[in-house]
N, CA, C and O atoms as a GROMACS GRO file, in nm:
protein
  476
    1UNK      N    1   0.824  -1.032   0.689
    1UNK     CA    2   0.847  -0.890   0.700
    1UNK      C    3   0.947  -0.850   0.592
    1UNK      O    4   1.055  -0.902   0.565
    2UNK      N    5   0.864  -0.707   0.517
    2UNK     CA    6   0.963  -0.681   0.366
    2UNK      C    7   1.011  -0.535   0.472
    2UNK      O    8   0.927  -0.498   0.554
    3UNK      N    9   1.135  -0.464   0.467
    3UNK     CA   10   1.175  -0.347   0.457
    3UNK      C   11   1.267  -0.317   0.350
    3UNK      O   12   1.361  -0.388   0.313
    4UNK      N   13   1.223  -0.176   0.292
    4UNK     CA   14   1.285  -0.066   0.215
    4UNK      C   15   1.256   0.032   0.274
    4UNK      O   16   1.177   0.075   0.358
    5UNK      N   17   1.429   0.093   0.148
    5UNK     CA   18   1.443   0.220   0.173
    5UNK      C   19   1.391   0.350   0.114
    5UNK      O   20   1.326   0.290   0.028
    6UNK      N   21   1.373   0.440   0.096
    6UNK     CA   22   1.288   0.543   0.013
    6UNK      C   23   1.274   0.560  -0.101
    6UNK      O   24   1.220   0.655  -0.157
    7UNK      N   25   1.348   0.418  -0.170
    7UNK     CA   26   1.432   0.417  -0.338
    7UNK      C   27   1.331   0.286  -0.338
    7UNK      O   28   1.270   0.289  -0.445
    8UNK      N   29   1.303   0.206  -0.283
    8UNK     CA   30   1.197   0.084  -0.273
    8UNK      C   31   1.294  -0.015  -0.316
    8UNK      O   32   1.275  -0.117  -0.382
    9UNK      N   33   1.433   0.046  -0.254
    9UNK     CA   34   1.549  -0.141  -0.237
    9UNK      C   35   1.524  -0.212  -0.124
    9UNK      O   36   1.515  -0.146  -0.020
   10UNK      N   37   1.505  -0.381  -0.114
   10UNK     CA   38   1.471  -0.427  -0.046
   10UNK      C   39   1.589  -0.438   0.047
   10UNK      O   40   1.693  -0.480  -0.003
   11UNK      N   41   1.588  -0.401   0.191
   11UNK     CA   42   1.714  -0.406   0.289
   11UNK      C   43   1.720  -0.481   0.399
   11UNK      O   44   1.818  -0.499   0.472
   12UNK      N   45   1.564  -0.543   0.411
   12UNK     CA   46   1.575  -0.693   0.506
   12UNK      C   47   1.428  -0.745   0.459
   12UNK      O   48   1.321  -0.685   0.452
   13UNK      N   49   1.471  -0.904   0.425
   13UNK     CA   50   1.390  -0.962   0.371
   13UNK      C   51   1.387  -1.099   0.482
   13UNK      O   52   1.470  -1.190   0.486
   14UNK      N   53   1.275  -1.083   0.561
   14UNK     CA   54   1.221  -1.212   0.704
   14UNK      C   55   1.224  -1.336   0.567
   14UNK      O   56   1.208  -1.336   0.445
   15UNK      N   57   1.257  -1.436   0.678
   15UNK     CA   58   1.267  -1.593   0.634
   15UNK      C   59   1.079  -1.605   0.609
   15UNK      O   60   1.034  -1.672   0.517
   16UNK      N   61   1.011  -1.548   0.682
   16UNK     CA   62   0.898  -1.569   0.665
   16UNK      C   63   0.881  -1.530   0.555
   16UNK      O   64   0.818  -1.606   0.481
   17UNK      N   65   0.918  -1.426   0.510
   17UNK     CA   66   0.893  -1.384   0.339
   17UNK      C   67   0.907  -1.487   0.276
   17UNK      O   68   0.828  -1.543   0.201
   18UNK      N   69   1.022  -1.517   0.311
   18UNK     CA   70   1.058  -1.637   0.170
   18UNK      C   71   1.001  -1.736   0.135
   18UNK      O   72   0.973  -1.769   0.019
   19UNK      N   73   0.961  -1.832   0.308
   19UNK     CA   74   0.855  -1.903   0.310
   19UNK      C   75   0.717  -1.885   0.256
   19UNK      O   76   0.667  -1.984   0.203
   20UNK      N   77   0.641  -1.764   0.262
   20UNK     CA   78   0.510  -1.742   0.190
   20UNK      C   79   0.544  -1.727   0.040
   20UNK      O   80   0.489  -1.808  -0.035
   21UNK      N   81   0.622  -1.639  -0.013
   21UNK     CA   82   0.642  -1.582  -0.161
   21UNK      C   83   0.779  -1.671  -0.209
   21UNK      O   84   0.814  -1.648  -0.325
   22UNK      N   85   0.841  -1.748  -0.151
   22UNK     CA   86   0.905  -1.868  -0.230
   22UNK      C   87   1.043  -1.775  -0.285
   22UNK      O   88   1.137  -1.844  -0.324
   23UNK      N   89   1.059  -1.637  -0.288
   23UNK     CA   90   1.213  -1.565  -0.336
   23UNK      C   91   1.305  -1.575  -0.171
   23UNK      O   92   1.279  -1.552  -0.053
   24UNK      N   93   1.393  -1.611  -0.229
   24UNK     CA   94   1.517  -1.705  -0.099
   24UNK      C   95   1.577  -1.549  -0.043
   24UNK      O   96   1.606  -1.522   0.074
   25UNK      N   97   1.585  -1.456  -0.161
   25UNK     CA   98   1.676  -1.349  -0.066
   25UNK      C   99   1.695  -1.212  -0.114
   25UNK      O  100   1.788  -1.132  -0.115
   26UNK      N  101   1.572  -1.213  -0.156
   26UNK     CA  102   1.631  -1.052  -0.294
   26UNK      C  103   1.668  -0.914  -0.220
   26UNK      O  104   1.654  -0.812  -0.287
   27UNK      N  105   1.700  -0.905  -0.132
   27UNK     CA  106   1.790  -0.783  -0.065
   27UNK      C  107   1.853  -0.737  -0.144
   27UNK      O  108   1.909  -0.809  -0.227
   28UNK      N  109   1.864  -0.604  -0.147
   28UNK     CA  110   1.942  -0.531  -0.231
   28UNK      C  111   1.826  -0.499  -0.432
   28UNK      O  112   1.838  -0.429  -0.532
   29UNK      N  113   1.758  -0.574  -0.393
   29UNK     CA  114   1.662  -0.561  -0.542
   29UNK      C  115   1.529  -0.468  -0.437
   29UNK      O  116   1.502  -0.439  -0.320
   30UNK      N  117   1.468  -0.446  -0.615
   30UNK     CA  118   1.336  -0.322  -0.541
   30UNK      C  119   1.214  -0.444  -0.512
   30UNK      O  120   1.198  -0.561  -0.546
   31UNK      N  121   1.162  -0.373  -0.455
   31UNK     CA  122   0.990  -0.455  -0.473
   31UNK      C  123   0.908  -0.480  -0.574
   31UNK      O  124   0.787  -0.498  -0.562
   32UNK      N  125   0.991  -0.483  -0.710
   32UNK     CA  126   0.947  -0.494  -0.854
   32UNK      C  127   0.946  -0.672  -0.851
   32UNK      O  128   0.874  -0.718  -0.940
   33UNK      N  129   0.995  -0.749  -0.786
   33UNK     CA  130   1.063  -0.860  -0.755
   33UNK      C  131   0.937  -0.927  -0.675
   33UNK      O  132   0.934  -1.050  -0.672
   34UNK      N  133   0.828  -0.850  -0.608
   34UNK     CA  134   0.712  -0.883  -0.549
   34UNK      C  135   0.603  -0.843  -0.598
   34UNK      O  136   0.503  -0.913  -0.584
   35UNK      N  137   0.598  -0.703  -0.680
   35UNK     CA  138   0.475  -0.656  -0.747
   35UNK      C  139   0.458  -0.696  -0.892
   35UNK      O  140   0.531  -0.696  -0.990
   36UNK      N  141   0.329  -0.728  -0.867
   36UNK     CA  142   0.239  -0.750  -1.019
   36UNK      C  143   0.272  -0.674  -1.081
   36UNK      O  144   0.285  -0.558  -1.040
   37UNK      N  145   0.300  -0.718  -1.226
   37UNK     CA  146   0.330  -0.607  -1.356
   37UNK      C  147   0.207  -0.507  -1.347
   37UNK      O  148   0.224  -0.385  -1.344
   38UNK      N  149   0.093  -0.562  -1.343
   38UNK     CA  150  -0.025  -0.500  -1.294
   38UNK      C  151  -0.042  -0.378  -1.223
   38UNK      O  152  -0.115  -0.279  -1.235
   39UNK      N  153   0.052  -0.417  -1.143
   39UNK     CA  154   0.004  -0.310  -1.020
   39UNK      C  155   0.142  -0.202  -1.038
   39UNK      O  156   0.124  -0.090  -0.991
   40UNK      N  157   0.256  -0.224  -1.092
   40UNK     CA  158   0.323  -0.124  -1.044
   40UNK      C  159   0.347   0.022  -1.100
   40UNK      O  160   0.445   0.083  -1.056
   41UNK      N  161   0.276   0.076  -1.183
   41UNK     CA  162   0.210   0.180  -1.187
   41UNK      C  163   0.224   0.295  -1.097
   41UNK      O  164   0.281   0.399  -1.066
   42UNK      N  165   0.112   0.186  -1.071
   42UNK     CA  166  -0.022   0.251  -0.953
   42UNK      C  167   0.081   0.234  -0.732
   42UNK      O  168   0.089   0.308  -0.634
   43UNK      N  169   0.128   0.102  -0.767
   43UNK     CA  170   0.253   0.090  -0.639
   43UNK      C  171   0.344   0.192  -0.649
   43UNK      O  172   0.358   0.236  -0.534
   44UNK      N  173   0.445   0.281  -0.760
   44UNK     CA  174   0.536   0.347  -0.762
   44UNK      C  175   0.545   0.461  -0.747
   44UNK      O  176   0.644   0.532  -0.726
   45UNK      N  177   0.385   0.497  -0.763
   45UNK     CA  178   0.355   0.613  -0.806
   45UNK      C  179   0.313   0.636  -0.641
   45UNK      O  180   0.368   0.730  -0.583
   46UNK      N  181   0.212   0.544  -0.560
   46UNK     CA  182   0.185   0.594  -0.449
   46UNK      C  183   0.312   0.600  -0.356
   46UNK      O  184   0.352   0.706  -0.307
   47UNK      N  185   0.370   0.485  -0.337
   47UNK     CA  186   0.522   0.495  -0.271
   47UNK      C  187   0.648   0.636  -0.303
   47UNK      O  188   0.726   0.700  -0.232
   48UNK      N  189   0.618   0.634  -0.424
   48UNK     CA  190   0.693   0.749  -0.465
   48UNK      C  191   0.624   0.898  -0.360
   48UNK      O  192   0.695   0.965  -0.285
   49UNK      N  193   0.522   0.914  -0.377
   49UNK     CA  194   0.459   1.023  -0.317
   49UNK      C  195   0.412   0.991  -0.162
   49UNK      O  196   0.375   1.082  -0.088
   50UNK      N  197   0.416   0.903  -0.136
   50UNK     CA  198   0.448   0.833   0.069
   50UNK      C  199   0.578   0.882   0.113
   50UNK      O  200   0.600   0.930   0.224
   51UNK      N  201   0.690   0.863  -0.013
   51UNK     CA  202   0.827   0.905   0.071
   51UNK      C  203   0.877   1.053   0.035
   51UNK      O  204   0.980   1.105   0.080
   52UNK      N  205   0.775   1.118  -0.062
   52UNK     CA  206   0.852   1.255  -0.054
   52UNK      C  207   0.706   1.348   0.045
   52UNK      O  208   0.724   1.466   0.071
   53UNK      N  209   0.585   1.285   0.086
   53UNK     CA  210   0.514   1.343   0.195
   53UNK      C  211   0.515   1.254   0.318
   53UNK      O  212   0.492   1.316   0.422
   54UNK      N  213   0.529   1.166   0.328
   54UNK     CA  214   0.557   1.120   0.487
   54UNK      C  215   0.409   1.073   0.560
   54UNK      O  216   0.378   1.055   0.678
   55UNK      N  217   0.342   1.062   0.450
   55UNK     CA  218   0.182   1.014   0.443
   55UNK      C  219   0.134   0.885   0.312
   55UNK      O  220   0.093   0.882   0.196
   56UNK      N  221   0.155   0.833   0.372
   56UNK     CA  222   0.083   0.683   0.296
   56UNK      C  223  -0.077   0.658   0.303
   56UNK      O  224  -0.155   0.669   0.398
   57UNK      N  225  -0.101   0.617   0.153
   57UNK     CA  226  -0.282   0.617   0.182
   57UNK      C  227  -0.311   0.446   0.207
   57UNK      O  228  -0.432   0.425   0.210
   58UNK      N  229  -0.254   0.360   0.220
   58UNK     CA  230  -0.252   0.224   0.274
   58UNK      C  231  -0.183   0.179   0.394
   58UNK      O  232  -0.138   0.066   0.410
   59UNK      N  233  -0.177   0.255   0.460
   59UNK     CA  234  -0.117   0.244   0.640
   59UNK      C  235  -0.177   0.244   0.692
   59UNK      O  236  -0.282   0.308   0.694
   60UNK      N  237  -0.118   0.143   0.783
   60UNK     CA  238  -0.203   0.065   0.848
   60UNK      C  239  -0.305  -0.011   0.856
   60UNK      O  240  -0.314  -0.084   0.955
   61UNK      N  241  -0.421  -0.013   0.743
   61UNK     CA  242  -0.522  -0.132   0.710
   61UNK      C  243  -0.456  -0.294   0.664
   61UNK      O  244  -0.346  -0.345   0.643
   62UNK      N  245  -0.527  -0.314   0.665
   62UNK     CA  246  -0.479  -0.494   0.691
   62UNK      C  247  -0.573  -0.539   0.537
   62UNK      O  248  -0.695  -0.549   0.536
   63UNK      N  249  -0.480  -0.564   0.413
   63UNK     CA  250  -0.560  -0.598   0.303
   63UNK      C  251  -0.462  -0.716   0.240
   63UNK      O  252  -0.350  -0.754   0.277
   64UNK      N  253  -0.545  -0.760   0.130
   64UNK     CA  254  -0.517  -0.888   0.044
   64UNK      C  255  -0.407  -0.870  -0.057
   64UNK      O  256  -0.405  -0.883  -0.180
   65UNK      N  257  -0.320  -0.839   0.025
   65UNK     CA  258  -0.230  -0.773  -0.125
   65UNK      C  259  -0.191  -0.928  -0.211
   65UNK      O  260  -0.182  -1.045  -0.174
   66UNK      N  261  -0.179  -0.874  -0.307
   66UNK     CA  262  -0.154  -0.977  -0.496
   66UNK      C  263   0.020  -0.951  -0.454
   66UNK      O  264   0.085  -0.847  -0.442
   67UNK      N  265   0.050  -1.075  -0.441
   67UNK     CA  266   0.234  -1.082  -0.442
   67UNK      C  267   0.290  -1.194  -0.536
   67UNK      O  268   0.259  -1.313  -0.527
   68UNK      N  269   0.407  -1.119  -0.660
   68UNK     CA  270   0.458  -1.230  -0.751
   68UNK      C  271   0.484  -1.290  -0.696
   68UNK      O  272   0.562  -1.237  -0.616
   69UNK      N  273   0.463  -1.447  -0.667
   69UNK     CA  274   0.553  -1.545  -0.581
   69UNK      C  275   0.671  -1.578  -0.691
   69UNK      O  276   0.672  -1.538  -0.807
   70UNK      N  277   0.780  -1.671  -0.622
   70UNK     CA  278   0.891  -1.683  -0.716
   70UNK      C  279   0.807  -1.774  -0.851
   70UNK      O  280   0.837  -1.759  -0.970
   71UNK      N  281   0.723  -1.848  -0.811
   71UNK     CA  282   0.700  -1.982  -0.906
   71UNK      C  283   0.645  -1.914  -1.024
   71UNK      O  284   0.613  -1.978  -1.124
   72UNK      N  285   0.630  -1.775  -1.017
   72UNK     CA  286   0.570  -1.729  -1.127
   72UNK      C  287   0.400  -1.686  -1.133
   72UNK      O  288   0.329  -1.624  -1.211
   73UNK      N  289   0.381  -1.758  -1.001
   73UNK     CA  290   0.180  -1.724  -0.974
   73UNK      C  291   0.226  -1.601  -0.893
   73UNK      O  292   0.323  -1.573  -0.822
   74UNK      N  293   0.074  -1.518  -0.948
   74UNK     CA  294   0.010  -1.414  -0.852
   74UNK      C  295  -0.060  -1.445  -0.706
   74UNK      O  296  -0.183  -1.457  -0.708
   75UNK      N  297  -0.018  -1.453  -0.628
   75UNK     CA  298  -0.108  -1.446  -0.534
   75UNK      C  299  -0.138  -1.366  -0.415
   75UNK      O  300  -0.044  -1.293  -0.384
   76UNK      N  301  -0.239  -1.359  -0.340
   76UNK     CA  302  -0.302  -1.261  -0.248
   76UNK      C  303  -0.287  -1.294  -0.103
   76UNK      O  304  -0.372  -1.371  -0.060
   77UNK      N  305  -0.201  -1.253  -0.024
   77UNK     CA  306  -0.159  -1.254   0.141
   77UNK      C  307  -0.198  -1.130   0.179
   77UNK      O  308  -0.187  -1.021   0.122
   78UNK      N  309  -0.273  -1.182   0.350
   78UNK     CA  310  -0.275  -1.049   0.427
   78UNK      C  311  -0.161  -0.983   0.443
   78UNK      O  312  -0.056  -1.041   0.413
   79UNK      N  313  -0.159  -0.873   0.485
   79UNK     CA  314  -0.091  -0.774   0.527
   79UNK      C  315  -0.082  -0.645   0.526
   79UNK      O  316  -0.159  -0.581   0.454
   80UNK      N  317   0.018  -0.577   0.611
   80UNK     CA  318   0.000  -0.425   0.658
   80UNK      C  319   0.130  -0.324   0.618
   80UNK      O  320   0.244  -0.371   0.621
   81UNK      N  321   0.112  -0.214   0.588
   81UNK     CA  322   0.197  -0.138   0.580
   81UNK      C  323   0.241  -0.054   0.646
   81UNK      O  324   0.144   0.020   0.652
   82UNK      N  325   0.350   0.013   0.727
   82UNK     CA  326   0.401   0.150   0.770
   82UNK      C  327   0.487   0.192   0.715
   82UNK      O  328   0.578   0.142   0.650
   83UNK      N  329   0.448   0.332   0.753
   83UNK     CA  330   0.600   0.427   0.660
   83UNK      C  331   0.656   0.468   0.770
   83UNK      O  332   0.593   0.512   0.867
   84UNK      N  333   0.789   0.454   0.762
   84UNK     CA  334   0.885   0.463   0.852
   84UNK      C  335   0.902   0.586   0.826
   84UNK      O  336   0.907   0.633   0.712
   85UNK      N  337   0.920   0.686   0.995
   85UNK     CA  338   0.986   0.873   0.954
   85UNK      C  339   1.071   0.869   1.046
   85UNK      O  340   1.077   0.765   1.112
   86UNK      N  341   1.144   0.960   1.071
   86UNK     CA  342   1.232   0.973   1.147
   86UNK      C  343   1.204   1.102   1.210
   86UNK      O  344   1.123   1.166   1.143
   87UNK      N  345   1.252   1.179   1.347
   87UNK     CA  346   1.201   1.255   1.396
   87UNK      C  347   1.157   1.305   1.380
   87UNK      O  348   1.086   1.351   1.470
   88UNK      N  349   1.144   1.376   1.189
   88UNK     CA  350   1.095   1.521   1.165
   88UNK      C  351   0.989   1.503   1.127
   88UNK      O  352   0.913   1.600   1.125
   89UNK      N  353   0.946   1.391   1.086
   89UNK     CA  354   0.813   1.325   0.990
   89UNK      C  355   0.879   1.303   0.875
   89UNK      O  356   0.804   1.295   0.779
   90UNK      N  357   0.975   1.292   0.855
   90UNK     CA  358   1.028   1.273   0.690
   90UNK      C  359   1.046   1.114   0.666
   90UNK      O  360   1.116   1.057   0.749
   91UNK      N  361   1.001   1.050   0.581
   91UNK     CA  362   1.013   0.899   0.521
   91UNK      C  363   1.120   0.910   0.522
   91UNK      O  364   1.198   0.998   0.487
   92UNK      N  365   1.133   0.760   0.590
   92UNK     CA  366   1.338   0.721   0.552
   92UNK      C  367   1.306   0.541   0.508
   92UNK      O  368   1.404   0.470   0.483
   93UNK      N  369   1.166   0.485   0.501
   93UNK     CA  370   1.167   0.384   0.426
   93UNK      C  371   1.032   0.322   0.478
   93UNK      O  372   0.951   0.390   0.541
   94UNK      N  373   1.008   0.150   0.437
   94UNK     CA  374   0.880   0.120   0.460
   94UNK      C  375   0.866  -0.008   0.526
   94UNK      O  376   0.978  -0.050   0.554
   95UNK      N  377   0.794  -0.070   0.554
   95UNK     CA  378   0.765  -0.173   0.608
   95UNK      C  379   0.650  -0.270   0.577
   95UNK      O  380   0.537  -0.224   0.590
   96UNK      N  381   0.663  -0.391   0.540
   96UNK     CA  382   0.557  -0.434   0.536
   96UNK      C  383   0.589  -0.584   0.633
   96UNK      O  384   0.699  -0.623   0.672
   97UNK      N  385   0.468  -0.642   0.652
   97UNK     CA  386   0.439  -0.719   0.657
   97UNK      C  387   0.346  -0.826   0.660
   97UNK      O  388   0.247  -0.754   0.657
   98UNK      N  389   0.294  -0.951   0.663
   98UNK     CA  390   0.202  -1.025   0.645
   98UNK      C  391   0.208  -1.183   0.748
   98UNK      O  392   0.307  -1.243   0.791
   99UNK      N  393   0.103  -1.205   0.758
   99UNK     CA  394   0.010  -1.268   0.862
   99UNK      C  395  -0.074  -1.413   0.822
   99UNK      O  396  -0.116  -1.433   0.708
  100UNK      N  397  -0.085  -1.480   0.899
  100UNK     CA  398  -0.206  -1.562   0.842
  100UNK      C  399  -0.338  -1.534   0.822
  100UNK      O  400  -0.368  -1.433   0.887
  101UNK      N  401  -0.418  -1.573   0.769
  101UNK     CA  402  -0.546  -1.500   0.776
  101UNK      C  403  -0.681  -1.530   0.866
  101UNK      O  404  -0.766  -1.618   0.876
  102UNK      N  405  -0.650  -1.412   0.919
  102UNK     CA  406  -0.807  -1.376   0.992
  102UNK      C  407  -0.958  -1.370   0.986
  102UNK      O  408  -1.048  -1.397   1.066
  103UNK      N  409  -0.951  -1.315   0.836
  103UNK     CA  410  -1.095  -1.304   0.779
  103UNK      C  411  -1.165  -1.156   0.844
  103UNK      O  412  -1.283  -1.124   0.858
  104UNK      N  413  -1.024  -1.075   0.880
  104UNK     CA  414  -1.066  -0.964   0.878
  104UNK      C  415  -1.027  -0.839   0.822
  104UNK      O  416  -1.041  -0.724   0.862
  105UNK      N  417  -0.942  -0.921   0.651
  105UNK     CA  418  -0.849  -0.853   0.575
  105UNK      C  419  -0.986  -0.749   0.499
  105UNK      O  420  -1.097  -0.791   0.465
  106UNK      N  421  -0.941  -0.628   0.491
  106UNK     CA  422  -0.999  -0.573   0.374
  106UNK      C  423  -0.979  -0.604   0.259
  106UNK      O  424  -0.859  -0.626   0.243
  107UNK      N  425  -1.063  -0.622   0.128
  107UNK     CA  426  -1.045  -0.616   0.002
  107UNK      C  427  -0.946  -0.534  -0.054
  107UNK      O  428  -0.947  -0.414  -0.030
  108UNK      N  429  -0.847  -0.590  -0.138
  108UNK     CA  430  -0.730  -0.536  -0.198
  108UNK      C  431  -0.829  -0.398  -0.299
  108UNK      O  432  -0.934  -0.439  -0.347
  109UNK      N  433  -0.808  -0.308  -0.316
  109UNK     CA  434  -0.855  -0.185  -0.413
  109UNK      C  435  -0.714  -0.094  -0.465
  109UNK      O  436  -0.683  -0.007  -0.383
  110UNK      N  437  -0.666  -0.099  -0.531
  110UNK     CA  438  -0.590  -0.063  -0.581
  110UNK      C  439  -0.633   0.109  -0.559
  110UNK      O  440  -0.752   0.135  -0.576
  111UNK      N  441  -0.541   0.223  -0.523
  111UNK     CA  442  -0.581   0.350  -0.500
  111UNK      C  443  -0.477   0.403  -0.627
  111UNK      O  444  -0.363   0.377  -0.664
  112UNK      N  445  -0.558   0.470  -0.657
  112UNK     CA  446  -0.531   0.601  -0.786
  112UNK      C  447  -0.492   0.693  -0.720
  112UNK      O  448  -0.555   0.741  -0.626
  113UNK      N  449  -0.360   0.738  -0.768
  113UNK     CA  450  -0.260   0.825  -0.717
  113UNK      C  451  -0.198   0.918  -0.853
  113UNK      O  452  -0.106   0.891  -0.929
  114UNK      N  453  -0.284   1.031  -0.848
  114UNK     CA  454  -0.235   1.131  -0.968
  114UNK      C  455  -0.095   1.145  -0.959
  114UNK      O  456  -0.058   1.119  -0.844
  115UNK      N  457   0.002   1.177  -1.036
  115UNK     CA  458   0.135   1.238  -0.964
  115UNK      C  459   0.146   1.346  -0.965
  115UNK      O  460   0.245   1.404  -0.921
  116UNK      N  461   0.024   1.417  -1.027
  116UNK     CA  462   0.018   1.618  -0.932
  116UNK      C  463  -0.058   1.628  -0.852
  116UNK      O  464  -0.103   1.739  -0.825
  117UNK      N  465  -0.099   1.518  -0.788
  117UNK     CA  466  -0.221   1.523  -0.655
  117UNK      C  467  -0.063   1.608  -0.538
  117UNK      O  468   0.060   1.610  -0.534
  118UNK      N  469  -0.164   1.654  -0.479
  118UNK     CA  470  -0.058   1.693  -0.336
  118UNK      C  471  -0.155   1.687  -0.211
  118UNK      O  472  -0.275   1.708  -0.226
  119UNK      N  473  -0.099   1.658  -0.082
  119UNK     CA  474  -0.228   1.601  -0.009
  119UNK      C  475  -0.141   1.704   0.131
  119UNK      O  476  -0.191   1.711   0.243
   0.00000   0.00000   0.00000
């Protein structure tokens, strides 16, 4: 289990993390530290626009996400996302986490996120 805050600093990082993705403790670093050069784009841009609407387009499905492990490989673990709100519906940070696999992960698809889309 990864949590951040609306800035995407990591603020509790599960032993289980460490165990799957091999980084001992990066609290206090962003999720740049887990995402593919690849992907973060397309990650910053949707997260960015999850925490200033309070609507995430990868919540809750269960997919293959691509995670830098420390050793330097890319690799692909289940897991799920929520966006954390606080009473009003307003994002105050995120959640992830990951699982062993089921074989009932969806295919990772990377979603295109304009940054003048408004939803």
């Amino acid at each position: 289990m990864v949590l951040v805050d609306t800035t995407g600093t990591i603020r509790y990082w599960s032993r289980g993390a460490s165990t799957l993705f091999g980084h001992v403790d990066p609290v206090g670093r962003t999720l740049d530290v887990i995402i593919p050069e690849d992907y973060r784009a397309q990650h910053w841009a949707g997260f960015h626009k999850a925490m200033e609407t309070g609507v995430a387009e990868a919540a809750g499905g269960r997919y293959n996400i691509p995670i830098n492990c420390a050793d330097g490989h890319v690799r692909c673990f289940p897991g799920t996302f929520s966006l954390l709100c606080d009473g009003h519906g307003r994002a105050v940070g995120g959640i992830g986490t990951w699982t062993e696999r089921t074989g009932d992960e969806q295919p990772f698809t990377p979603i295109e996120v304009s940054p003048d889309s408004s939803r």
